[in-house]
C-alpha positions in Angstrom: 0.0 0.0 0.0 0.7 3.8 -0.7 3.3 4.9 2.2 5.1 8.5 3.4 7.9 8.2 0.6 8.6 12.0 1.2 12.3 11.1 2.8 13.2 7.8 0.5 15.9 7.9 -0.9 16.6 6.0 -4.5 17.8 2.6 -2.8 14.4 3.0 -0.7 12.0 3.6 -3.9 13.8 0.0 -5.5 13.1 -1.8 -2.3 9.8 -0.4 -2.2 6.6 -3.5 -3.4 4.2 -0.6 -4.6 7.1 1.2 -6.5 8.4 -2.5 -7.6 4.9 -3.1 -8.8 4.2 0.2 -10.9 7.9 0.0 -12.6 6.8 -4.0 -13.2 3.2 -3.0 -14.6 3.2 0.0 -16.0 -0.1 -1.1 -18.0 -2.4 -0.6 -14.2 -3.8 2.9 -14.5 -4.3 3.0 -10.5 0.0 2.6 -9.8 0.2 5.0 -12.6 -2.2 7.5 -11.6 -0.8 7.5 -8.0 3.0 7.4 -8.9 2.6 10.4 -11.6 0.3 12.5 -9.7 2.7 11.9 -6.3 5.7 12.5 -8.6 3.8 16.4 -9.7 3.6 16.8 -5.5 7.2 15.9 -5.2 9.2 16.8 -8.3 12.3 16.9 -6.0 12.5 13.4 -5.5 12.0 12.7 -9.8 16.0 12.5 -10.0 16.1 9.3 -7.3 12.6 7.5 -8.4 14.5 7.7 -12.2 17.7 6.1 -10.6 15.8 3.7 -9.2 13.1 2.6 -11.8 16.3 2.4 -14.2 18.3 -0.3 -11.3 15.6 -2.3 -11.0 14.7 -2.2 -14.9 17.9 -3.0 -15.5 19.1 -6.1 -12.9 18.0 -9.5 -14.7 19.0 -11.8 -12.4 16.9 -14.3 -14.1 19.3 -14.3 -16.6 22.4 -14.4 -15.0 23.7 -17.4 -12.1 26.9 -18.5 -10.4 28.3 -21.7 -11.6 28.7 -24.5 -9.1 32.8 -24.3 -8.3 31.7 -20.1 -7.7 28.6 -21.1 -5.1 31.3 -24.1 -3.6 33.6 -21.4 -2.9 30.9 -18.9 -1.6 29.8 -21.2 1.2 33.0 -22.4 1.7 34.2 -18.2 2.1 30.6 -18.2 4.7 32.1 -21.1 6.9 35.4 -19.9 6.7 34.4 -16.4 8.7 31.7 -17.9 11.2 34.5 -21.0 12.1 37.1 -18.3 12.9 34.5 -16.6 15.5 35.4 -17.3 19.1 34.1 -20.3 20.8 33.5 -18.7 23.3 30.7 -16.3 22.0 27.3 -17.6 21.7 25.5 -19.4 19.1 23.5 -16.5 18.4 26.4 -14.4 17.6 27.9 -16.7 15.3 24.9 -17.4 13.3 24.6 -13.4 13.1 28.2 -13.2 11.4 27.4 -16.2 9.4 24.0 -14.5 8.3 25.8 -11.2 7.5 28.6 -12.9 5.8 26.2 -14.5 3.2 23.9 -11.4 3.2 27.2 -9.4 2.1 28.7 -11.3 -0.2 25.2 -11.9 -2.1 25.3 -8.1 -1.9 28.7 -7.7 -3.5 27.7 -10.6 -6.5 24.4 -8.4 -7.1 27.0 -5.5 -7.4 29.3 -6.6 -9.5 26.8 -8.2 -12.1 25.3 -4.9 -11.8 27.7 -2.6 -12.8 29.4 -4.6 -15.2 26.5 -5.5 -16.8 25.3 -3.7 -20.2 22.9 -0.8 -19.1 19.4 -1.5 -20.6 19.3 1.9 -21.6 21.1 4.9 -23.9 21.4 8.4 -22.4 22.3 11.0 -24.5 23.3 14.5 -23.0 24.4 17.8 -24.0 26.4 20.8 -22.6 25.8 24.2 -22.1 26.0 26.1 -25.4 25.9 22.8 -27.0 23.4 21.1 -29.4 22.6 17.3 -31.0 21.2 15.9 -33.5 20.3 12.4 -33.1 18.8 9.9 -35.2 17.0 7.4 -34.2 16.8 3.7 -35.2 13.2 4.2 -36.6 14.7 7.0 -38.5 13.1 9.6 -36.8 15.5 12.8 -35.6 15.3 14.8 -32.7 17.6 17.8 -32.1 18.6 18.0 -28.5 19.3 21.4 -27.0 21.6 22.8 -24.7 22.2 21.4 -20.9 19.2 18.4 -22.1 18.7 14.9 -21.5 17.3 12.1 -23.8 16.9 8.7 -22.6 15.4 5.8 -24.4 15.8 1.9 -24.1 18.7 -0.1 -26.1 16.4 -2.5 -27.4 14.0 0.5 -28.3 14.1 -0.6 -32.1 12.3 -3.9 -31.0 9.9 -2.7 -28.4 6.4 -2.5 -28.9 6.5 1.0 -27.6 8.2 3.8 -28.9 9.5 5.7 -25.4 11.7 8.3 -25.0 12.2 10.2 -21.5 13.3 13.7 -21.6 14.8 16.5 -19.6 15.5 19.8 -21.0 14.1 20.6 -24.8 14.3 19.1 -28.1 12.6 19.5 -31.8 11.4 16.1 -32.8 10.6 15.1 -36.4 8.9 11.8 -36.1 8.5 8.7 -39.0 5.3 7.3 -39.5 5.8 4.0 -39.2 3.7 1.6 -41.4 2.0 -0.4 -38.1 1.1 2.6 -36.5 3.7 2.3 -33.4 2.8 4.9 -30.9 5.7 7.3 -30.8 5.6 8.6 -26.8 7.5 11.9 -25.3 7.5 11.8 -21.0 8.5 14.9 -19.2 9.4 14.7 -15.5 5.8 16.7 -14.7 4.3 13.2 -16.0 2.7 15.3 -19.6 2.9 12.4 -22.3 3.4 13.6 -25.9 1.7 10.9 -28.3 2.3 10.9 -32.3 2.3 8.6 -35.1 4.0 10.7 -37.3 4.9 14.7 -36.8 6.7 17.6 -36.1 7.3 19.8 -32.8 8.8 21.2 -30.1 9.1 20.2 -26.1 10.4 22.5 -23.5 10.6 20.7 -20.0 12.8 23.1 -17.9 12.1 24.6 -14.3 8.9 22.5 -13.5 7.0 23.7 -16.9 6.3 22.0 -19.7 6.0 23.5 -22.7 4.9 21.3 -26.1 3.9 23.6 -29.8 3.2 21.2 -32.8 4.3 22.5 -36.1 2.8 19.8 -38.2 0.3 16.9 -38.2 -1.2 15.7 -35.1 -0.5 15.3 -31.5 -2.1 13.9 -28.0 -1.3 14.9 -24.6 -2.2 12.9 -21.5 -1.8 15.9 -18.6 -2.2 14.8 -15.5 -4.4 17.6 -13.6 -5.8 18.4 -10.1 -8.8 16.1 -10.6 -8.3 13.5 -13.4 -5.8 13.0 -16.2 -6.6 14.6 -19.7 -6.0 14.2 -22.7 -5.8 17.2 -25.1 -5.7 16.6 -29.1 -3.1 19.7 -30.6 -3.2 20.9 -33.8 -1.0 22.8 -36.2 0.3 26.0 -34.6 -1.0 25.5 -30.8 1.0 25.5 -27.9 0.0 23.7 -24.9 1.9 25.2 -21.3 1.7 23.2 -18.3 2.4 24.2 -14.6 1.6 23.2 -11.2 -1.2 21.0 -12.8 -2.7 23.8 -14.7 -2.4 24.1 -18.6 -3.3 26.3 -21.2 -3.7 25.9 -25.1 -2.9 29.0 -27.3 -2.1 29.7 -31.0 1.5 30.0 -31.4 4.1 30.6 -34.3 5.7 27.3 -34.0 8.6 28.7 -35.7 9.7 31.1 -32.9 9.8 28.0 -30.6 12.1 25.9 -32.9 14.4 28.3 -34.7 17.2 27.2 -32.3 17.5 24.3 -34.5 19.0 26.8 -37.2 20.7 28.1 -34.9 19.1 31.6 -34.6 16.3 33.0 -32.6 13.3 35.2 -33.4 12.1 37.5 -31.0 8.3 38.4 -30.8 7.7 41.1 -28.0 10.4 38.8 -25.9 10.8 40.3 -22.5 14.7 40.5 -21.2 13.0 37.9 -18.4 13.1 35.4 -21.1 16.2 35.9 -22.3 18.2 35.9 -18.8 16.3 32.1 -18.5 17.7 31.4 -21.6 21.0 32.2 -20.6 20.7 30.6 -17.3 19.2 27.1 -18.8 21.0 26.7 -22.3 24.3 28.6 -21.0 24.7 27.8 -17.6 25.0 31.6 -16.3 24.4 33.8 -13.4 22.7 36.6 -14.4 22.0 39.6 -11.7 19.8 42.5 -13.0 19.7 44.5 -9.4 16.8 47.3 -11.2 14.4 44.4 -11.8 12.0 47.3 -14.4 14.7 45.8 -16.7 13.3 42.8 -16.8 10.0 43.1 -18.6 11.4 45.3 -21.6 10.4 43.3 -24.8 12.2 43.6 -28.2 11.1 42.0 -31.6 13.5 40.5 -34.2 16.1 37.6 -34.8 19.6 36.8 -34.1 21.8 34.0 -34.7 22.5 31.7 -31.7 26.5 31.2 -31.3 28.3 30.6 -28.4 27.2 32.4 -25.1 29.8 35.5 -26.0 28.3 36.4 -29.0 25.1 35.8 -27.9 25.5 38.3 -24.8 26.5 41.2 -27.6 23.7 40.7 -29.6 21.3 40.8 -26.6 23.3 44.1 -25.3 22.9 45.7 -28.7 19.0 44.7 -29.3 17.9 45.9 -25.4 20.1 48.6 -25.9 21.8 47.8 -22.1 25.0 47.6 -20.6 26.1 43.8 -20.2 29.0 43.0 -18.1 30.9 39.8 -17.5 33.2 38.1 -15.0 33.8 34.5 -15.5 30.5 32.9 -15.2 28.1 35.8 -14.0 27.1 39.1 -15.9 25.7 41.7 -14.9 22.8 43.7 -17.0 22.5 47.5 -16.3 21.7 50.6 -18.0 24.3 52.2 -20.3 
C-alpha cells in the first residue's frame, strides 16, 4: 500500500513492493495515476525514483547465475568467517556473522553483475552552449538542445512502444511507421506527448512543460488536479503546463524551434526570457539589481552562437550595458 515516501531515498524507492509493482506493470492505471500524480507533489525526489526505476529495470537476475565451483567457494568463504569466530561467543552471535557474511557477499555478487553488466538503456546529454542531432533507429531525428537529456531503451528498435524520457528541450521530427507504433515523449511533470508521425517542439525546464506542434497531429495525457486529460493539438497550438494547470494557445511554431538553425526570433520577448535562456542553455548567473529591466520586450532575430556572442547581440538589441566576469554578468543601463 501507498506509504510516506517523502524522505526515501533511491535505494528505498527500488526496495519499495508498490514502487516494484508500478515499474513492473506500467499497463495498471491506478499505480500510474498514484505514482505520476505523487511524482507532480514531489518533483524533488523525480531525480532518485528515475535512478531507481532504471536499477531495477535494469538487474535480470533471471538471466544471469553462479556456476557451481563459484557457489562451492561462496559457502566455503561463509564457513570460513563464522569458524574463525570465538568459541566462546554464543550461538546467536555466530549465526549473526554467518548470516551477515552471506547477506554481504550476495550483496557484493548483485553489485558486481550490476555494474558490469550492459545498461538497458542509452542516455544522450548535452552541454551548455551545446546542441545534437540524433537519429533514431526508426529513423526519426530529434535535435537535442543545450544542458538536455534524452533517454530511451537499447532494445527501443524492438519494443512495442516507442519511449523516449526527456529533460531539458528538443525539436522532434517523427516517421510514420507503417503499423502505427505509438511514438511517446515523458516529461518529468508526467505530460505524455503521443504521435504517429509529426513535427514539434518540447520545452521541459524549471517544472514547466511547454509542447507547440508544427505539423500533423498530437495527443497529450496531462495529468491535472482532478483527473488526467487528454488534449488533441493541432498545427500551430502551444499547450503550457504548470503546477497542474495548462493552457492551449495559438502559437508561431517557428519562434519555438528556430534554435534548430541556430538563430532565434524575437516576438515582444521580455529581457526575463532571455536571462532564463542564458541561465538554462548557457549555464550563467545573471543579476539585474533594477528588476523594471526585466520586462522590456524587443522583436527580431539573431543567430545563436556561443554564449559571447550571444550576450553582444542581446546588449545591442535591449540597448543595455552587459557585463561579465567569468561565469556571471551583470545587466545595467548604459
Amino acid at each position: 500500500m501507498p506509504m510516506n515516501y517523502s524522505d526515501f531515498s533511491a535505494a528505498d524507492f527500488a526496495k519499495d513492493e508498490y514502487f516494484q509493482a508500478w515499474v513492473f506493470n506500467e499497463s495498471d492505471d491506478r499505480l500510474a495515476g498514484f505514482w505520476n500524480t505523487w511524482l507532480i507533489e514531489n518533483p524533488e525526489k523525480r531525480n532518485e525514483v528515475e535512478e531507481a526505476r532504471r536499477t531495477l529495470l535494469s538487474i535480470e537476475f533471471s538471466n544471469y547465475s553462479l556456476d557451481d565451483d563459484a557457489v562451492s567457494k561462496l559457502w566455503n568463504r561463509i564457513h570460513h568467517l563464522g569458524n574463525t569466530s570465538s568459541r566462546s561467543q554464543k550461538r546467536g552471535y555466530d549465526l549473526f556473522f554467518k548470516v551477515a557474511a552471506a547477506a554481504t557477499l550476495i550483496l557484493m555478487v548483485g553489485l558486481m553483475y550490476y555494474y558490469s553488466a550492459p545498461k538497458p538503456w542509452k542516455e544522450y546529454r548535452t552541454q551548455f552552449g551545446q546542441t545534437l542531432s540524433i537519429r533514431l533507429p526508426d529513423s526519426s531525428l530529434v535535435i537535442l538542445n543545450a544542458n538536455s537529456r534524452l533517454t530511451l531503451m537499447s532494445d527501443w528498435e524492438h519494443d512495442p512502444k516507442r519511449e523516449i524520457w526527456l529533460d531539458g528541450e528538443a525539436f522532434f521530427s517523427v516517421v510514420h511507421k507503417l503499423d502505427d507504433k505509438i511514438f511517446k515523449v515523458h516529461t518529468r511533470e508526467g505530460v505524455t506527448v503521443e504521435v504517429l508521425g509529426t513535427k514539434f517542439n518540447v520545452y521541459n525546464r524549471k517544472n514547466a512543460t511547454k509542447v507547440v506542434l508544427n505539423s500533423g497531429q498530437i495527443r497529450l495525457n496531462i495529468p491535472t488536479e482532478k483527473v488526467p486529460e487528454t488534449i488533441v493539438m493541432e498545427p500551430g497550438e502551444m499547450v503550457e503546463y504548470k503546477a497542474k494547470h495548462y493552457q492551449k494557445k495559438s502559437v508561431d511554431p517557428k519562434l519555438y524551434s528556430a534554435w534548430t538553425d541556430n538563430r532565434i526570433i524575437l516576438n515582444h520577448t521580455s529581457l526575463r526570457e532571455m536571462t532564463n535562456m542564458l541561465k538554462d542553455n548557457y549555464g550563467l548567473e545573471v543579476i539585474v539589481r533594477d528588476t523594471s529591466l526585466l520586462s522590456q520586450t524587443v522583436s527580431g532575430s539573431m543567430p545563436l552562437g556561443d554564449d559571447d556572442i550571444l550576450i553582444r547581440q542581446l546588449a545591442k538589441a535591449f540597448q543595455l550595458k552587459i557585463s561579465r566576469e567569468n561565469n556571471s554578468i551583470l545587466i545595467e543601463e548604459p
